[in-house]
C-alpha positions as CSV (number, residue, x, y, z in Angstrom):
1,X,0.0,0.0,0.0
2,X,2.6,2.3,1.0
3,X,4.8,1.8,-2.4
4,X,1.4,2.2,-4.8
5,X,0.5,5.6,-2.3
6,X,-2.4,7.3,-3.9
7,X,-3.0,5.2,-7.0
8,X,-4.3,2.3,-4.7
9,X,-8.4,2.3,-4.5
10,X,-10.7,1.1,-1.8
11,X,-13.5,-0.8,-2.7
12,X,-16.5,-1.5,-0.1
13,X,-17.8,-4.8,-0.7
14,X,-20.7,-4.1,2.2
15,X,-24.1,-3.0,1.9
16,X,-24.8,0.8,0.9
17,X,-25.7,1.9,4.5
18,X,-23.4,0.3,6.6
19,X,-20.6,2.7,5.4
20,X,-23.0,5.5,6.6
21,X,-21.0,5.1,9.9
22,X,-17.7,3.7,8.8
23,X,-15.5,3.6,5.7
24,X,-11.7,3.4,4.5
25,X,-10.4,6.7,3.2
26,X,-11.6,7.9,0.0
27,X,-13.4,4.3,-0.5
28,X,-15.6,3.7,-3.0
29,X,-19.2,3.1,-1.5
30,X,-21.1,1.1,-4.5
31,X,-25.0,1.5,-4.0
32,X,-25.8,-2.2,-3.2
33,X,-28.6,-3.4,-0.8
34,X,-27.5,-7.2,-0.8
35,X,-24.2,-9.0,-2.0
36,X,-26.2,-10.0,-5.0
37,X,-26.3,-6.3,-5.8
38,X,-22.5,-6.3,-6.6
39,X,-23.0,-8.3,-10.0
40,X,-24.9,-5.6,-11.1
41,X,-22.8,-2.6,-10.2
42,X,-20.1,-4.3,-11.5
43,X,-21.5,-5.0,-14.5
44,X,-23.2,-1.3,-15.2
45,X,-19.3,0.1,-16.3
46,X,-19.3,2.7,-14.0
47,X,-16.1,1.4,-12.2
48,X,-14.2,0.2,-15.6
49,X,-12.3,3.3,-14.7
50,X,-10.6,1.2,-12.1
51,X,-9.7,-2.0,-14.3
52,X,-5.9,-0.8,-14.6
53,X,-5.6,0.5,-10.8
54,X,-5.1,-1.6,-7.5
55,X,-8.1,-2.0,-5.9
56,X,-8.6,-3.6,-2.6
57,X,-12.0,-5.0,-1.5
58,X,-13.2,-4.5,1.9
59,X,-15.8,-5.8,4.1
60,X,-16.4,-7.1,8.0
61,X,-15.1,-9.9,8.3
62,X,-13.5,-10.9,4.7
63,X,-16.2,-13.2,3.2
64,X,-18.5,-10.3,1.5
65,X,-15.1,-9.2,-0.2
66,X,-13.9,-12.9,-1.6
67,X,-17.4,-12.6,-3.6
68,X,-17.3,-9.4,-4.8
69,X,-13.4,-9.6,-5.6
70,X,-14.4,-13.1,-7.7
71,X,-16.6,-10.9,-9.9
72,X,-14.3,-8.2,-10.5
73,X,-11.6,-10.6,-11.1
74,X,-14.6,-12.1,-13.9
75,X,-15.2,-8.8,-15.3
76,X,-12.1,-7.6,-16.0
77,X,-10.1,-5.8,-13.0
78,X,-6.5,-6.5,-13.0
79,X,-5.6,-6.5,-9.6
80,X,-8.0,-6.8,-6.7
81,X,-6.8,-7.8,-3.6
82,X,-8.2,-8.0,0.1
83,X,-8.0,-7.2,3.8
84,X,-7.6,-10.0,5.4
85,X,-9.4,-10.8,8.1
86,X,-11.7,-7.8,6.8
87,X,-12.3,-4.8,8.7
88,X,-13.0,-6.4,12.3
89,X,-9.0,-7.5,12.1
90,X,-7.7,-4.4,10.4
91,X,-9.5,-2.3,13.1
92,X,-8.2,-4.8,16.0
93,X,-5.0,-4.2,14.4
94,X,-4.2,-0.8,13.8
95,X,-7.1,0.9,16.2
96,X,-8.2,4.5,14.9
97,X,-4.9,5.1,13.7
98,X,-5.0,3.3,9.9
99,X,-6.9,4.4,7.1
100,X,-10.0,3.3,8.6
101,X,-12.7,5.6,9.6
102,X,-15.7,5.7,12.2
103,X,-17.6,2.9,13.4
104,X,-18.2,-0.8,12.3
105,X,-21.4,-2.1,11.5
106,X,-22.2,-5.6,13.3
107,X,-25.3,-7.4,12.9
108,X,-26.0,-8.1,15.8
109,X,-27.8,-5.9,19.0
110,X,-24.7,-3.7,19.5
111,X,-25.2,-2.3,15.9
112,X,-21.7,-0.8,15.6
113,X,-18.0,-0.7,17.4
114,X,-15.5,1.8,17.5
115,X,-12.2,0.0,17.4
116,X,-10.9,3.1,20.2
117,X,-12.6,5.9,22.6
118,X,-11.3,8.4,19.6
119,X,-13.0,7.3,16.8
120,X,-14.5,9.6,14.7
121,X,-18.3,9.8,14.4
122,X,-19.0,10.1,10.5
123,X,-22.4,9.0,10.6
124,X,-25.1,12.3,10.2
125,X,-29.1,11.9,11.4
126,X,-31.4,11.4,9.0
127,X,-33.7,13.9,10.3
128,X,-31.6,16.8,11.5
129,X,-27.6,15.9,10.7
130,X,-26.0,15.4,14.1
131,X,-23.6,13.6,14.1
132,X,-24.3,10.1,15.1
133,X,-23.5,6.4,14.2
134,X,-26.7,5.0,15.9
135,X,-29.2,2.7,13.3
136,X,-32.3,2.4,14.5
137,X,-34.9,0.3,13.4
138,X,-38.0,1.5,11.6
139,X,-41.0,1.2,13.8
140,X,-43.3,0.0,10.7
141,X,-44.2,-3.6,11.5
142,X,-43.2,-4.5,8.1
143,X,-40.7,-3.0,7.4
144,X,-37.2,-4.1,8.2
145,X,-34.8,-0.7,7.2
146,X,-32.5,0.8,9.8
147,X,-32.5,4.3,10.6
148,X,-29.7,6.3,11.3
149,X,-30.8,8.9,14.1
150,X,-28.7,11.3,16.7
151,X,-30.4,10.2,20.2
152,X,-32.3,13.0,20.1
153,X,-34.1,12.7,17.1
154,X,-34.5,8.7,18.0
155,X,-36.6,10.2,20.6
156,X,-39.6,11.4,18.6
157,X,-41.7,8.2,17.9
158,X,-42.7,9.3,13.9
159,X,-38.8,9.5,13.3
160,X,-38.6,5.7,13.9
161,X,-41.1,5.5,10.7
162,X,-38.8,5.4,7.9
163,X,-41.6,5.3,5.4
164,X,-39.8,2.9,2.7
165,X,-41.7,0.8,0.4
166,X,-42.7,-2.2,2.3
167,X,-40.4,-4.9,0.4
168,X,-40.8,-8.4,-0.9
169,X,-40.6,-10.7,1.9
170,X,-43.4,-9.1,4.4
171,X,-44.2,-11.3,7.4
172,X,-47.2,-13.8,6.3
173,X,-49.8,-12.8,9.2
174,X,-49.5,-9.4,7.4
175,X,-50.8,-10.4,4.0
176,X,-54.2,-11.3,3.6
């Protein structure tokens, strides 16, 4: 990294939203909802602009990345590598003071880490841009979107209505 300097391009391989709170330096953020999404970014052409550079896929925990760096690799991009271990090692590695900013997404109740007490909060409300890395989740039964909302905002009950399109999938007892 330090011998290809600026040339070298970061490459998120996670979902749209979860670099809302956390991303490598200059990264690319690709507008994907699911891995599946990838294919089809990839495929659009709007990142054959990268085909000759180093790029270096990124994602939690490294498994994310392997996919999408097997469908660049298809379509065309010369060198793609990978963090290893993704960015949960990277972050245990080299704390706030790497490449990596803000918070992690994790799927799991905690909803995001900081890898030290001086991370930098890059997240902004939805509602009133504060900064904040806090998701919360839509209060529409149906509906399973995350919100990202300063605590203060979280605290009025219509912000926690995101309002998306209820999407394919919706909980049976609902249908009817």
């Amino acid at each position: 990294m330090e011998e290809r300097g600026d040339e070298v391009v970061f490459f998120d391989g996670r979902n749209a939203f979860e670099a809302k709170i956390g991303k490598f330096k200059d990264a690319v953020i690709p507008n994907t909802s699911t891995t599946r999404d990838f294919v089809g970014e990839i495929e659009s052409g709007k990142y054959d602009h990268l085909k000759d550079k180093p790029v270096v896929t990124y994602c939690t925990g490294g498994i994310r990345c392997e996919i999408l760096s097997s469908v660049m690799k298809k379509h065309g991009f010369n060198e793609v590598y990978q963090i290893e271990g993704g960015i949960a090692r990277y972050g245990n590695k080299y704390g706030d003071d790497g490449l990596w900013q803000g918070s992690l997404y994790t799927f799991d109740a905690r909803m995001a880490i900081d890898f030290t007490d001086k991370a930098d909060v890059i997240g902004r409300c939805e509602k009133c841009e504060s900064p904040t890395n806090k998701f919360h989740s839509c209060s529409e039964v149906s509906c399973y979107e995350l919100i990202l909302l300063c605590e203060t905002c979280a605290l009025i009950p219509k912000n926690l209505a995101c309002f998306h399109v209820v999407k394919k999938g919706a909980k049976s007892e609902l249908i009817g």
